[in-house]
TORKOL-4160 file (C-alpha; in steps of 0.2 Angstrom, whole numbers, padded with zeros to 4 digits, m for minus):
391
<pt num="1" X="m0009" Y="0105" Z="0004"/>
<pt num="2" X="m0018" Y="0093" Z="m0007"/>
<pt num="3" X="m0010" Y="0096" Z="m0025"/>
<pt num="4" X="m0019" Y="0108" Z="m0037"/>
<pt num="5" X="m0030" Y="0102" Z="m0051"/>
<pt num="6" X="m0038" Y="0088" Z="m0042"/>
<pt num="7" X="m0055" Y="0085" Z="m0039"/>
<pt num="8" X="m0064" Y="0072" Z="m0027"/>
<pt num="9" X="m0080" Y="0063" Z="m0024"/>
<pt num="10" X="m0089" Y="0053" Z="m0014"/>
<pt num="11" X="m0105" Y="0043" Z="m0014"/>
<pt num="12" X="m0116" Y="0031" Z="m0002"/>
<pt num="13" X="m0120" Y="0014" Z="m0015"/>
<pt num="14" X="m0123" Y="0001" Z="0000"/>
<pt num="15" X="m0113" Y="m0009" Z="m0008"/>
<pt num="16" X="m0109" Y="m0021" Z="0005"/>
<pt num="17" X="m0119" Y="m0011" Z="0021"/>
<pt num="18" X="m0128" Y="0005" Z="0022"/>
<pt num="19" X="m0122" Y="0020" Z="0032"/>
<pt num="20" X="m0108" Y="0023" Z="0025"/>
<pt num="21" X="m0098" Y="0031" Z="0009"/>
<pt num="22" X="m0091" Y="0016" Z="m0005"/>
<pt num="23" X="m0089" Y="0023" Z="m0020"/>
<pt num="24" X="m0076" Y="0038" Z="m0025"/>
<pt num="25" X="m0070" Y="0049" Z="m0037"/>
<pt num="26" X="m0053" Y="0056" Z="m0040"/>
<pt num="27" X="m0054" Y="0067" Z="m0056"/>
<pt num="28" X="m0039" Y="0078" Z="m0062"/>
<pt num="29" X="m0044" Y="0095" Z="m0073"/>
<pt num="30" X="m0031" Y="0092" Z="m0088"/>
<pt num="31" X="m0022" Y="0077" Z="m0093"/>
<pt num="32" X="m0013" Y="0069" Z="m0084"/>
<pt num="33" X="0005" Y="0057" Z="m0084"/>
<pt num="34" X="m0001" Y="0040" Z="m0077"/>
<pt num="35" X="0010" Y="0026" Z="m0067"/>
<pt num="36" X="0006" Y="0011" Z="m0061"/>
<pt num="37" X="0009" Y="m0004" Z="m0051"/>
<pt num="38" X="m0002" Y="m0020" Z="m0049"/>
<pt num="39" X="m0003" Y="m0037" Z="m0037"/>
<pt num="40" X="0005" Y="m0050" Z="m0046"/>
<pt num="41" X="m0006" Y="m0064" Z="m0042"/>
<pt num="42" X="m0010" Y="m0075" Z="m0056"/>
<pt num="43" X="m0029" Y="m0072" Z="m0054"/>
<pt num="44" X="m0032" Y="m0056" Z="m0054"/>
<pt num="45" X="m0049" Y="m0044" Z="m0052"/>
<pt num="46" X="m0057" Y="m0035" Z="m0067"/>
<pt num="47" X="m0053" Y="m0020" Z="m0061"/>
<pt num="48" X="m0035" Y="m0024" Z="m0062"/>
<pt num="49" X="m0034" Y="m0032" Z="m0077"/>
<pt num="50" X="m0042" Y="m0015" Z="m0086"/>
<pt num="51" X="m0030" Y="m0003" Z="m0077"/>
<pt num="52" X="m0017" Y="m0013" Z="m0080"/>
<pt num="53" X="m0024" Y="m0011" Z="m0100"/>
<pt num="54" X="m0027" Y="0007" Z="m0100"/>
<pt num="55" X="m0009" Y="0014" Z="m0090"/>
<pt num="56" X="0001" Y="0006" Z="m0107"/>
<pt num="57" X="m0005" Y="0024" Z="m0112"/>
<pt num="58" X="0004" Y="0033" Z="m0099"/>
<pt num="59" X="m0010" Y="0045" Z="m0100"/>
<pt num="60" X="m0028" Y="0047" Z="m0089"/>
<pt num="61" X="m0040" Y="0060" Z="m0080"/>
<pt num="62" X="m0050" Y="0048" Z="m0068"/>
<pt num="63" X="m0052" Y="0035" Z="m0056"/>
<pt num="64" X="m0067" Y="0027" Z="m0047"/>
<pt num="65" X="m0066" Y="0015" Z="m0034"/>
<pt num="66" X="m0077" Y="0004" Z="m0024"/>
<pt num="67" X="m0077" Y="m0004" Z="m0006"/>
<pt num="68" X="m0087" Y="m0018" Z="m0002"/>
<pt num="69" X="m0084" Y="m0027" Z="m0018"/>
<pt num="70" X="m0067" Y="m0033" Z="m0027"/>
<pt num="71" X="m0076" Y="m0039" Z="m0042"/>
<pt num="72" X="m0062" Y="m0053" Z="m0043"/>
<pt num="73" X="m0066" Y="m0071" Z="m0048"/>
<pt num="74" X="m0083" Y="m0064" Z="m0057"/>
<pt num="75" X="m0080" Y="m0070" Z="m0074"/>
<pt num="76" X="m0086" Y="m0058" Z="m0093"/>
<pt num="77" X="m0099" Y="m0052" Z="m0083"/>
<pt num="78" X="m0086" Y="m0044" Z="m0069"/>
<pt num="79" X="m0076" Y="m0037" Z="m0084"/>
<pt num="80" X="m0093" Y="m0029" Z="m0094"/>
<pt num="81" X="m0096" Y="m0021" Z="m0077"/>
<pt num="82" X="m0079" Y="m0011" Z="m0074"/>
<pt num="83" X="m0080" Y="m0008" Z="m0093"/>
<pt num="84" X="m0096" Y="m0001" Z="m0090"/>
<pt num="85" X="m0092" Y="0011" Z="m0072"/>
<pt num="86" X="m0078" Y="0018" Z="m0082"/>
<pt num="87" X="m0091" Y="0022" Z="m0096"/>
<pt num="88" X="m0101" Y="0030" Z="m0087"/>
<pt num="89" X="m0088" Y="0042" Z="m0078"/>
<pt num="90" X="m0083" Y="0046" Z="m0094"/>
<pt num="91" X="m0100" Y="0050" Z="m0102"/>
<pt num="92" X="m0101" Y="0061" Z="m0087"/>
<pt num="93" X="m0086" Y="0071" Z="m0085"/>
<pt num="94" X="m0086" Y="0071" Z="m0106"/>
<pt num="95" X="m0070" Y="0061" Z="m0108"/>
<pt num="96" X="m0061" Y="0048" Z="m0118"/>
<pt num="97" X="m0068" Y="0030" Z="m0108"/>
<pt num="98" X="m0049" Y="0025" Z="m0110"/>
<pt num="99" X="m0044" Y="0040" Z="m0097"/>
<pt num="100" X="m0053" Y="0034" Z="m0084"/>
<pt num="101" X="m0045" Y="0020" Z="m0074"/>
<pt num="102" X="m0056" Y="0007" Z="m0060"/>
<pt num="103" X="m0051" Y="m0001" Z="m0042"/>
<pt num="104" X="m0062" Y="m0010" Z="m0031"/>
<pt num="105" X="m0058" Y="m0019" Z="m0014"/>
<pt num="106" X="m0070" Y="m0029" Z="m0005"/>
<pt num="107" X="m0077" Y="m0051" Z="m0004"/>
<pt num="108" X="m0073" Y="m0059" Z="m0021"/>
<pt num="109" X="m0083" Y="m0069" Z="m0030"/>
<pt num="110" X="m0101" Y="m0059" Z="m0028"/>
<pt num="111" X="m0108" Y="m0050" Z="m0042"/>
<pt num="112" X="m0107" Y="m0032" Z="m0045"/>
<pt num="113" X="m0123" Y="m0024" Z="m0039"/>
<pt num="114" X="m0122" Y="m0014" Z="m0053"/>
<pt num="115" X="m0139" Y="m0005" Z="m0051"/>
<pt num="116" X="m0134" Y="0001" Z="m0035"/>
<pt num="117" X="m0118" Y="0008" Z="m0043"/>
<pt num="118" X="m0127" Y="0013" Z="m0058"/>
<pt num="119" X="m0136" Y="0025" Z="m0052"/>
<pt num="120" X="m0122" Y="0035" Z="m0041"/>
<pt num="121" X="m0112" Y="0038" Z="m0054"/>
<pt num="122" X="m0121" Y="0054" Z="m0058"/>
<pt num="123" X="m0122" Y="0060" Z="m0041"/>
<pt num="124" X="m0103" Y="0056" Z="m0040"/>
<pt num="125" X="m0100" Y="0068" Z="m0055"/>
<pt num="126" X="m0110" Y="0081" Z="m0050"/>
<pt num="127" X="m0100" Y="0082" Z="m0031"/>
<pt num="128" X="m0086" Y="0084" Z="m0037"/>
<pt num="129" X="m0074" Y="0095" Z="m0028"/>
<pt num="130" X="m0086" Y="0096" Z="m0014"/>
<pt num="131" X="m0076" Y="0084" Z="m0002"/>
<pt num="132" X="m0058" Y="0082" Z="0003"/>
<pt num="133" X="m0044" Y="0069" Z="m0002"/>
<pt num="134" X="m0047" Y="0061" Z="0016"/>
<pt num="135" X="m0067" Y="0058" Z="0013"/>
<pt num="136" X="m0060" Y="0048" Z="m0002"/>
<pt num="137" X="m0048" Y="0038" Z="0007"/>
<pt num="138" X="m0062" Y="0034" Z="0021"/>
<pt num="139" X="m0074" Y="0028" Z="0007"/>
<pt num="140" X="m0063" Y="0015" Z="0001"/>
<pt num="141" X="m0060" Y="0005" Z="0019"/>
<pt num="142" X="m0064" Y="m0012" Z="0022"/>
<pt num="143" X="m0058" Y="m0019" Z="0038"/>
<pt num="144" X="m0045" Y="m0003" Z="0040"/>
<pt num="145" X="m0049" Y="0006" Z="0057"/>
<pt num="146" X="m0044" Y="0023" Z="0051"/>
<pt num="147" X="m0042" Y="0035" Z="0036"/>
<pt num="148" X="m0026" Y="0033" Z="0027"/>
<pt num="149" X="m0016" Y="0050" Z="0018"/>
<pt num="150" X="m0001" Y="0058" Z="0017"/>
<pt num="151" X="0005" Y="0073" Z="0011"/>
<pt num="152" X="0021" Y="0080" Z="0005"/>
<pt num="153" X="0025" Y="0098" Z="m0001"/>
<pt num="154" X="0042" Y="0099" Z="m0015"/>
<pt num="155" X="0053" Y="0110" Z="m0020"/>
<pt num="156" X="0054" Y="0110" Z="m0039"/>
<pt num="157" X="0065" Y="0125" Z="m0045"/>
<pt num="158" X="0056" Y="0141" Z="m0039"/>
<pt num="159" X="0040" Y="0133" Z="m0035"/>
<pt num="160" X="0033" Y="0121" Z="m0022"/>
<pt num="161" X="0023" Y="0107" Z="m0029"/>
<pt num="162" X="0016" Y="0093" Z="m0017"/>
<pt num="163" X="0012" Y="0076" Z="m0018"/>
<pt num="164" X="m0005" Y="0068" Z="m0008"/>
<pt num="165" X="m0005" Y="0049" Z="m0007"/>
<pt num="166" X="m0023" Y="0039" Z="0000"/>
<pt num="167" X="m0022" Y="0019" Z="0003"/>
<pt num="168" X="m0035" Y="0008" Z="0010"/>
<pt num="169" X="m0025" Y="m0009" Z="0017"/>
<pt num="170" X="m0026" Y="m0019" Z="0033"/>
<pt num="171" X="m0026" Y="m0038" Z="0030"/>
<pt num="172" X="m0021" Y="m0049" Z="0016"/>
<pt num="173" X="m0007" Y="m0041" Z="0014"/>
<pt num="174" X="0010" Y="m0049" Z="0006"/>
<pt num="175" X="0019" Y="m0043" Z="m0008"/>
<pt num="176" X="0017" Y="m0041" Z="m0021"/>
<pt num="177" X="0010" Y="m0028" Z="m0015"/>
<pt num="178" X="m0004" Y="m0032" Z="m0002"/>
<pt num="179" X="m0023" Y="m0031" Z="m0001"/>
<pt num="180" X="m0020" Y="m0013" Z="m0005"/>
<pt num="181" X="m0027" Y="0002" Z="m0015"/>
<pt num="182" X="m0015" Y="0017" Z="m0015"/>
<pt num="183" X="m0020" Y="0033" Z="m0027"/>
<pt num="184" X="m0005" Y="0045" Z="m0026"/>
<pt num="185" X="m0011" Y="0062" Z="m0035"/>
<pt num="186" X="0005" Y="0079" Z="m0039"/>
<pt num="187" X="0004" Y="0094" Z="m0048"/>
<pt num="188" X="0020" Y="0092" Z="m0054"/>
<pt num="189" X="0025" Y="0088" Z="m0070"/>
<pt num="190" X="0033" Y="0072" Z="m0074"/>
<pt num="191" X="0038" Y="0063" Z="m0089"/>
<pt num="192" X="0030" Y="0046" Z="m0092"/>
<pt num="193" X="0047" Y="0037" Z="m0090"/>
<pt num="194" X="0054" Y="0045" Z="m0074"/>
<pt num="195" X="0037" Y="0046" Z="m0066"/>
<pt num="196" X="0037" Y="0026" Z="m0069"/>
<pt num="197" X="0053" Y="0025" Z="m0064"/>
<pt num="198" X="0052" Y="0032" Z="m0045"/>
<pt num="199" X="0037" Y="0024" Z="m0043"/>
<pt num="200" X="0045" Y="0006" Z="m0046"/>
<pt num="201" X="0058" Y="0012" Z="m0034"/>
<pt num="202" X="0047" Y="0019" Z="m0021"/>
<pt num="203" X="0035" Y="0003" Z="m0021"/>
<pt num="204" X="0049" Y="m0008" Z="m0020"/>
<pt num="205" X="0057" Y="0001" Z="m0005"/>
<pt num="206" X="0038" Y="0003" Z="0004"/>
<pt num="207" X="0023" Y="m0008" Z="m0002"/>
<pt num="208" X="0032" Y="m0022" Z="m0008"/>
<pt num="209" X="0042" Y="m0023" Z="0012"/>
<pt num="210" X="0026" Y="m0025" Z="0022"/>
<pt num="211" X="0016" Y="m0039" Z="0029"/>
<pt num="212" X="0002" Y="m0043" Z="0039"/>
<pt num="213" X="m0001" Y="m0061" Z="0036"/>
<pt num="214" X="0008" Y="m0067" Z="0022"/>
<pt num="215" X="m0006" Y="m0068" Z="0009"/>
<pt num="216" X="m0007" Y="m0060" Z="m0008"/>
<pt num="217" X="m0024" Y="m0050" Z="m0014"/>
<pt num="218" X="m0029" Y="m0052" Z="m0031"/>
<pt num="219" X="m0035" Y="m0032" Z="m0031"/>
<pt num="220" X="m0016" Y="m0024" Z="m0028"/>
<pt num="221" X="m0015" Y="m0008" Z="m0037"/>
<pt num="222" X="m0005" Y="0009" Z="m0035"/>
<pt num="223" X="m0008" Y="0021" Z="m0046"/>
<pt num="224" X="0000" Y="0039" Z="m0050"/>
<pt num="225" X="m0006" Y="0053" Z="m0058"/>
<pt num="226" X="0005" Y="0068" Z="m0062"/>
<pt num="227" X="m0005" Y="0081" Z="m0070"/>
<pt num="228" X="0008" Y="0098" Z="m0071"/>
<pt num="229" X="m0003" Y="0110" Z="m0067"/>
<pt num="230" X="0013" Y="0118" Z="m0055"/>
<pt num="231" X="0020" Y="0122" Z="m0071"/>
<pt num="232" X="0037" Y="0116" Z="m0070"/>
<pt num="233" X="0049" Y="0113" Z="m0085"/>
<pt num="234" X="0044" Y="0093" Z="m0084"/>
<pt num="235" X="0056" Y="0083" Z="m0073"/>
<pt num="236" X="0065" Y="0070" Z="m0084"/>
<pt num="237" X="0076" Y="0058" Z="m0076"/>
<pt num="238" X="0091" Y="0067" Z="m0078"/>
<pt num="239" X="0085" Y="0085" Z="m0073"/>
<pt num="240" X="0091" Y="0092" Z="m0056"/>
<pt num="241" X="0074" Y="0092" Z="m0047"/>
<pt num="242" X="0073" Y="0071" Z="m0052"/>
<pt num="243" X="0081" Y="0067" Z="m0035"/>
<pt num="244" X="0069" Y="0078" Z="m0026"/>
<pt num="245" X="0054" Y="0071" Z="m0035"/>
<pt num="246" X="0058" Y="0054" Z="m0032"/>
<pt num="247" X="0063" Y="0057" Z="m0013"/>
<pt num="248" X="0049" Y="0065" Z="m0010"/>
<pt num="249" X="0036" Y="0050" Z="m0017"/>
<pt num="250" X="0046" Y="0039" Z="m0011"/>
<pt num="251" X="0042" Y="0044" Z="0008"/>
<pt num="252" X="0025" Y="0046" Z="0003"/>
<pt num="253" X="0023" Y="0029" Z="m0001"/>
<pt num="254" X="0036" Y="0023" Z="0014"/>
<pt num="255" X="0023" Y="0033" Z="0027"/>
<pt num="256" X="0009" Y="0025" Z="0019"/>
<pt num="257" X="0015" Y="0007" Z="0020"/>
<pt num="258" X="0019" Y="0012" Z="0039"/>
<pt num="259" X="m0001" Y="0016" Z="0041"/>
<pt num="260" X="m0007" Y="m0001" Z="0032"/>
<pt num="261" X="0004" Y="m0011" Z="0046"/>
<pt num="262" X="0001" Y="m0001" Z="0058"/>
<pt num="263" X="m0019" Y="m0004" Z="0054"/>
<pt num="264" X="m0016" Y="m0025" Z="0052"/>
<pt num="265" X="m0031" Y="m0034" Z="0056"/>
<pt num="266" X="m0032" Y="m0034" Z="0075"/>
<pt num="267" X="m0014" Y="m0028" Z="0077"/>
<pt num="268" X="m0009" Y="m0020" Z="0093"/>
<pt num="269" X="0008" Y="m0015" Z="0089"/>
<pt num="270" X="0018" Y="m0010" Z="0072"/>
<pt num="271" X="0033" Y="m0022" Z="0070"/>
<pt num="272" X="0049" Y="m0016" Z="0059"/>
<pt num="273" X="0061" Y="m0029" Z="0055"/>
<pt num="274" X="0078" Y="m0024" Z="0049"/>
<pt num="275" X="0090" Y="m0036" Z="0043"/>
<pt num="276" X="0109" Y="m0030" Z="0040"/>
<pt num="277" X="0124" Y="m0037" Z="0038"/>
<pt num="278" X="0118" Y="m0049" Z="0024"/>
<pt num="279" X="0128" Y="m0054" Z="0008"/>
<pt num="280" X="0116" Y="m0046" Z="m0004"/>
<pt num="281" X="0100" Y="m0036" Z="m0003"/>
<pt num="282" X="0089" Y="m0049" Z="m0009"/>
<pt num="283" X="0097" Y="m0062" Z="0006"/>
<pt num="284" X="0094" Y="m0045" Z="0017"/>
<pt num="285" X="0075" Y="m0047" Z="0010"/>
<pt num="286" X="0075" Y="m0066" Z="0012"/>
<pt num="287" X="0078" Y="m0066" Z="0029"/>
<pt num="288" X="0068" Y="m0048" Z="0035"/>
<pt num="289" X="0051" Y="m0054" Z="0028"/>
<pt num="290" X="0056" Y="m0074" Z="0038"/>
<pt num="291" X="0055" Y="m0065" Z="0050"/>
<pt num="292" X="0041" Y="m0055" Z="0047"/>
<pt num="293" X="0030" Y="m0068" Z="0042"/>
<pt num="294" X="0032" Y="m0079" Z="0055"/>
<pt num="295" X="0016" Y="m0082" Z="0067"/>
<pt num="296" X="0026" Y="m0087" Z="0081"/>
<pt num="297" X="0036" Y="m0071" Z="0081"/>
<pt num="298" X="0021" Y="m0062" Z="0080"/>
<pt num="299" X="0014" Y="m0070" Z="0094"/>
<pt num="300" X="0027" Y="m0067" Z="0104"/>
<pt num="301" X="0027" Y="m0050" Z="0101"/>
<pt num="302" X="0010" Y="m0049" Z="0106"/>
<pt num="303" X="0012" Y="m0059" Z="0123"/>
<pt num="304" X="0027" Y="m0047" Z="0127"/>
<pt num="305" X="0038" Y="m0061" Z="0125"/>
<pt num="306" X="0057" Y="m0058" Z="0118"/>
<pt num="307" X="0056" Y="m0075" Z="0112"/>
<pt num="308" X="0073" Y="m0074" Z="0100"/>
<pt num="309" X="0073" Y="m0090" Z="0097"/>
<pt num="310" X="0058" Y="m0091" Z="0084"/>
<pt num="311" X="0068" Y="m0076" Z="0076"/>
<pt num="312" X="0083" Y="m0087" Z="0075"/>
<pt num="313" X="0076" Y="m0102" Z="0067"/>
<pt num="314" X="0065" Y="m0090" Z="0055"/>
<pt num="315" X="0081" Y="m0085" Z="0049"/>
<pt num="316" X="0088" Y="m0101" Z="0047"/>
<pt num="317" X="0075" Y="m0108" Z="0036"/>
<pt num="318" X="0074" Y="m0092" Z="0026"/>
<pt num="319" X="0085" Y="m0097" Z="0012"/>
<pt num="320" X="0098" Y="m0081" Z="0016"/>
<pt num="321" X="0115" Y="m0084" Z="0020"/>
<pt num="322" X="0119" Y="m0086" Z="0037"/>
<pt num="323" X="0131" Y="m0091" Z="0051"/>
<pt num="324" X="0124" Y="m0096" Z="0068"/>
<pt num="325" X="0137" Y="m0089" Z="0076"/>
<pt num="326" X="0141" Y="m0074" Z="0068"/>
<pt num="327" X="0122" Y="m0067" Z="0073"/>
<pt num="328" X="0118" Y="m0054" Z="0085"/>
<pt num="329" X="0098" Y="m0048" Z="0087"/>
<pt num="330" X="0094" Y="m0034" Z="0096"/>
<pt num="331" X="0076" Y="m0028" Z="0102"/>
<pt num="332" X="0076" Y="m0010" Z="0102"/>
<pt num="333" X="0092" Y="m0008" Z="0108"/>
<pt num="334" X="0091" Y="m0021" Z="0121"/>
<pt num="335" X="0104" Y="m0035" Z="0112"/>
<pt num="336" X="0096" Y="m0051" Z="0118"/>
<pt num="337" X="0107" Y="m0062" Z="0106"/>
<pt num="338" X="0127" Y="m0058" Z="0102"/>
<pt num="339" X="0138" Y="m0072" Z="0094"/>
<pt num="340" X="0123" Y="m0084" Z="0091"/>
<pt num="341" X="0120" Y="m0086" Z="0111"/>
<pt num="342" X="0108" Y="m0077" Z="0122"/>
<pt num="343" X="0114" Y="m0063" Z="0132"/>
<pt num="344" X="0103" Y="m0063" Z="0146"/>
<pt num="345" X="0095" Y="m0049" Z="0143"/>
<pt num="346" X="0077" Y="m0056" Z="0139"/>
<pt num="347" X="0066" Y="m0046" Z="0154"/>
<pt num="348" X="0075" Y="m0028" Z="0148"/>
<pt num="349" X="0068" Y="m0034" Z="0131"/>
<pt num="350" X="0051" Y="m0038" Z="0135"/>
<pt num="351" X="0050" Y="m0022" Z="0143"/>
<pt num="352" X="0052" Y="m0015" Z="0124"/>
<pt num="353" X="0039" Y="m0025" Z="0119"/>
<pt num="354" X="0027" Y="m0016" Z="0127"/>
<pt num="355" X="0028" Y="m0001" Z="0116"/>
<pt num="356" X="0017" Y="0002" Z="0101"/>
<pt num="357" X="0031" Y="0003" Z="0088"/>
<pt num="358" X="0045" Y="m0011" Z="0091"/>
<pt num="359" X="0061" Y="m0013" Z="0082"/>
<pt num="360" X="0067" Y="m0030" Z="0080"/>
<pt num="361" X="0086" Y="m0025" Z="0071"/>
<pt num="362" X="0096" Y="m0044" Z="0065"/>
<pt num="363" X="0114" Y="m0042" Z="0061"/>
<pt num="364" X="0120" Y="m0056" Z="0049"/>
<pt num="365" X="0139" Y="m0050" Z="0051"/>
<pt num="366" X="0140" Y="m0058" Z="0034"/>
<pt num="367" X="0141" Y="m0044" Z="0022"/>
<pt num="368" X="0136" Y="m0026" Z="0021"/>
<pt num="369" X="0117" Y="m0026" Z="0014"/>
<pt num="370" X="0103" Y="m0022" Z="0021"/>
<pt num="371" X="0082" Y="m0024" Z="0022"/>
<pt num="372" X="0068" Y="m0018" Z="0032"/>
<pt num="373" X="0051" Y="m0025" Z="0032"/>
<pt num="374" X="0037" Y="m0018" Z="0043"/>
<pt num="375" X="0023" Y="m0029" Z="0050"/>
<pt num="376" X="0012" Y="m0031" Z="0064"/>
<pt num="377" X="0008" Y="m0042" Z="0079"/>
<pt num="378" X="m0004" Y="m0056" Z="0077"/>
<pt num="379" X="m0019" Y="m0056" Z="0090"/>
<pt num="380" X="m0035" Y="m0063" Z="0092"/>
<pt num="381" X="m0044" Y="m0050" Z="0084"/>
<pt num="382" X="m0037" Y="m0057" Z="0066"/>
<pt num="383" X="m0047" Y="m0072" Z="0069"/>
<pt num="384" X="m0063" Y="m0063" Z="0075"/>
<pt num="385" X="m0062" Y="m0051" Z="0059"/>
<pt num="386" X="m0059" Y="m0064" Z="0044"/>
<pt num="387" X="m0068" Y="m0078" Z="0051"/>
<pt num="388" X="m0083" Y="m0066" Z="0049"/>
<pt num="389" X="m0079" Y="m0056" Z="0035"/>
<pt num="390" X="m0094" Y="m0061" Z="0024"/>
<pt num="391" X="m0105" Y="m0062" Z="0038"/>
């Protein structure tokens, strides 16, 4: 059940190629309780910076995105041109310009064609509520291979409310976050402070754990609109249904990372690394994401090959607290590594391997925290895809 008050447009601008939808609206009836999140790259896209303006309000109505186009690196002009999308929706849909937010994903440094845009943006208005949440998240793919939503339903009080995320993500992806567009749309009402509060949690449990190459995007964004058109008395962070709130955007977010690894750039398999036993969270952290972003571990993965020992040095060099000999790695549930020394049990685990979910699980046995981090295995189709992808 896509949460009510929402509304959702698409459009064919050829931005980058023809064929295809890349541009989309996401418009919410009523004012809504805004929350974001954005990449924390030191250069960052104009899109970005303007969101990342606009959600010190806490308040907006509307988002328009683009694919084929990240309109980073692109200088006053690359700024006049969000400035002057966001105009125009608002024009349209008869609304303050500083309600209406911007996200773009595509090749840097090329010109917004602005014409082409220009002249969708009234179509765009005029669609709305004529296609579905999913056409929306299909219109802002680049190199992802498949549509990405989820949907959760809540229980708030004596009503059900229901929360609908869309993402786009499938390479450059490293915290914080990833090469990533998330939109997460409720009906339920929220306050400005606990709404920003659960999404910090949920990002740093779900976006900010996952990994496809180890590069950062300079386009990140989540943002989260909460537009109370359920009705509820407005959840605070000390109401009852706060817990329930936050859970249930939390998974959202959690089942959406899982898509974006699941989806890495010529991945054949989605890899959850789950470090426990550390001294601390952050060590727990340290060492899961080592791991994670090690190419010879992926490899491995790739080729079948319970190769523990590139697991055991990516620890070692992780900066996390360990002890050789106190570690024990299991794939799946095949232990391949107890005490530090190999348990002979490397043919069982390549025959996990050949699953398309794997679990590599690394107890430190020096404490009681724990991580996970998800990520994917690296094949040749990674190459083929960015080594073309402005061709």
């Amino acid at each position: 059940m896509t949460p009510r008050g929402f509304l959702f447009s698409t459009a064919e601008a050829a931005i980058k190629k023809v064929g295809r939808k890349d541009l989309a609206l996401i418009y919410s009836l009523v004012e809504a309780q805004m929350a974001g999140m954005f990449t924390t790259n030191r250069v960052k896209a104009a899109p970005v910076k303007l969101s990342m303006r606009r959600i010190k309000s806490g308040k907006g109505r509307a988002i328009i995105v683009n694919s084929g186009n990240a309109n980073a690196c692109t200088g006053r002009k690359g700024m006049a041109d969000v400035v002057e999308m966001t105009r125009l929706v608002a024009d349209g849909l008869r609304i303050p310009t500083s309600l209406v937010y911007a996200g773009s994903t595509g090749v840097i440094g090329a010109p917004m064609p602005m014409d082409k845009i220009k002249s969708k943006i009234p179509g765009l208005i005029a669609e709305l509520g004529k296609v579905s949440a999913s056409d929306v998240a299909a219109a802002i793919m680049t190199t992802d291979t498949f549509p990405k939503i989820v949907k959760k339903k809540v229980k708030i009080g004596n009503k059900t409310g229901s929360i609908t995320g869309i993402c786009k993500g499938a390479g450059m992806i490293c915290p914080d976050m990833a090469t990533m567009l998330c939109f997460i749309m409720t009906d339920i009402a929220v306050s400005g402070r606990a709404l920003g509060k659960a999404l910090r949690e949920a990002v740093k449990r779900s976006f900010n754990r996952i990994t496809v190459d180890g590069d950062m995007s300079t386009n990140d964004t989540v943002l989260l609109m909460a537009n109370g058109v359920l009705g509820n008395t407005v959840i605070d962070q000390k109401s009852q249904d706060y817990p329930f709130f936050k859970n249930a955007l939390s998974y959202v977010a959690y089942k959406l990372s899982r898509l974006i690894a699941k989806d890495g750039e010529g991945a054949t398999r989605l890899i959850e690394i789950e470090v426990k036993g550390a001294r601390n969270e952050a060590d727990a952290e340290r060492a899961a994401f080592s791991v994670a972003n090690s190419n010879l571990v992926k490899t491995a993965v790739y080729g079948n090959d319970a190769n523990w020992g590139r697991i055991m040095a990516a620890l070692g060099y992780s900066g996390a607290f360990m002890k050789e000999e106190k570690t024990d790695i299991y794939f799946g549930k095949v232990k391949v590594v107890g005490n530090g020394l190999a348990t002979g049990k490397d043919v069982e685990a390549g025959k996990v391997l050949r699953g398309r979910e794997i679990g590599i699980v690394v107890d430190l046995h020096v404490g009681r925290s724990s991580a996970k981090v998800l990520t994917c295995d690296m094949t040749e189709g990674y190459i083929r895809i960015n080594a073309a992808y402005r061709t």
